[in-house]
C-alpha positions in Angstrom: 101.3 98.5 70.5 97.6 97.1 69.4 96.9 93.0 70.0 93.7 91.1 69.4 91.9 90.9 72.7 89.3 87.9 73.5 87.1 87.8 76.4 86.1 84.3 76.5 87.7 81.0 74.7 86.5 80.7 71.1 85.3 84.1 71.3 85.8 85.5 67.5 84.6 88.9 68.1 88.1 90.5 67.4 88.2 93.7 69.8 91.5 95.6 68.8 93.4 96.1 72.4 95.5 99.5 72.1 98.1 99.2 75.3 99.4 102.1 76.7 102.9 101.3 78.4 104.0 104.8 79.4 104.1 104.3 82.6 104.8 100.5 82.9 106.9 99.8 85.3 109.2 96.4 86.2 109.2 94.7 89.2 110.8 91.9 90.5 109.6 89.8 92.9 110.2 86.5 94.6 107.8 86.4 97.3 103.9 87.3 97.6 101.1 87.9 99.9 97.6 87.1 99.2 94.8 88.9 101.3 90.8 88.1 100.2 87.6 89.8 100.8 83.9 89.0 100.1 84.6 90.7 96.9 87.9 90.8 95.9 91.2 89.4 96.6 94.6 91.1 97.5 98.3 90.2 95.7 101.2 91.5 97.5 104.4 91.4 95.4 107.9 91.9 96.7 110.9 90.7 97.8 111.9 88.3 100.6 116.0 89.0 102.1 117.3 88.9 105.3 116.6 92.4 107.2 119.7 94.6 107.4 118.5 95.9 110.7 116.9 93.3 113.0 115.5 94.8 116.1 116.2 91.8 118.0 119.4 89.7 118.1 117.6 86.9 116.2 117.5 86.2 111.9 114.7 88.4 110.9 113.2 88.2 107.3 112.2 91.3 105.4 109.6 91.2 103.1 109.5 94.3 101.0 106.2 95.2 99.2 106.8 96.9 95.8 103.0 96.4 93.8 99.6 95.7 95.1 97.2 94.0 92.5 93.7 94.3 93.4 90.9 91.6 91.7 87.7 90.6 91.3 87.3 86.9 91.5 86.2 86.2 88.0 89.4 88.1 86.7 91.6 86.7 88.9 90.1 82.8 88.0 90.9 83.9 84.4 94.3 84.6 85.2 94.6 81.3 87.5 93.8 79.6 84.3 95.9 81.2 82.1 99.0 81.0 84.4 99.0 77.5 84.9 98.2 76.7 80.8 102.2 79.0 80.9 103.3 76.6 83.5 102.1 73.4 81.5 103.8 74.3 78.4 106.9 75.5 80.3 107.3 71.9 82.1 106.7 70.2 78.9 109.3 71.8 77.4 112.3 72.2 80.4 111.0 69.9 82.8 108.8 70.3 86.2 109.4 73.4 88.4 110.2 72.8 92.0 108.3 74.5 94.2 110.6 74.7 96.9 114.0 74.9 95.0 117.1 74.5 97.7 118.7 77.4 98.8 122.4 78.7 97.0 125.1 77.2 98.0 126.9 78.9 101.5 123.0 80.0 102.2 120.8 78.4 104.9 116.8 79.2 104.4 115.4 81.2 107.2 113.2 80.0 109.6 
């Protein structure tokens, strides 16, 4: 699959991206972890459920790392940007997004 890549905004220079998606993978996730450094910053993506095997007799929550994305702080402030412009347009057209949606019915959040 080949797409226009630009760099910058307004950029017109036209590089021809060629993406190589043998070895893409999907994951879902529904919870993340962020670490930073001097240089870079840290995303942990996974998936939040209640742990199968607590090791004590109280609610534990398991969170399951499946990727770890590694950045540079100017790619990840382009990506910032570019997520919320996606978010924008989403909540014009269906509305805004909670942030903290209520749990499904029968389900209490863990604490």
């Amino acid at each position: 699959m080949a797409e226009e890549l630009s760099q910058q905004p307004g950029d017109q220079s036209g590089v021809q991206l060629v993406l190589d998606e043998r070895d893409l993978r999907t994951t879902f996730s529904n919870a993340y972890r962020i670490h930073t450094t001097a240089e870079e910053v840290v995303l942990d993506f996974g998936f939040n459920m209640a742990n199968p095997n607590p090791q004590s007799g109280q609610q534990q929550l398991l969170f399951k790392v499946n990727e770890r994305i590694i950045m540079s702080y100017p790619n990840l402030k382009r990506l910032a940007g570019q997520l919320v412009q996606i978010i924008k347009r989403y909540e014009q057209q269906f509305g805004e997004i909670p942030t903290n949606p209520a749990a499904p019915r029968g389900q209490q959040p863990i604490r």
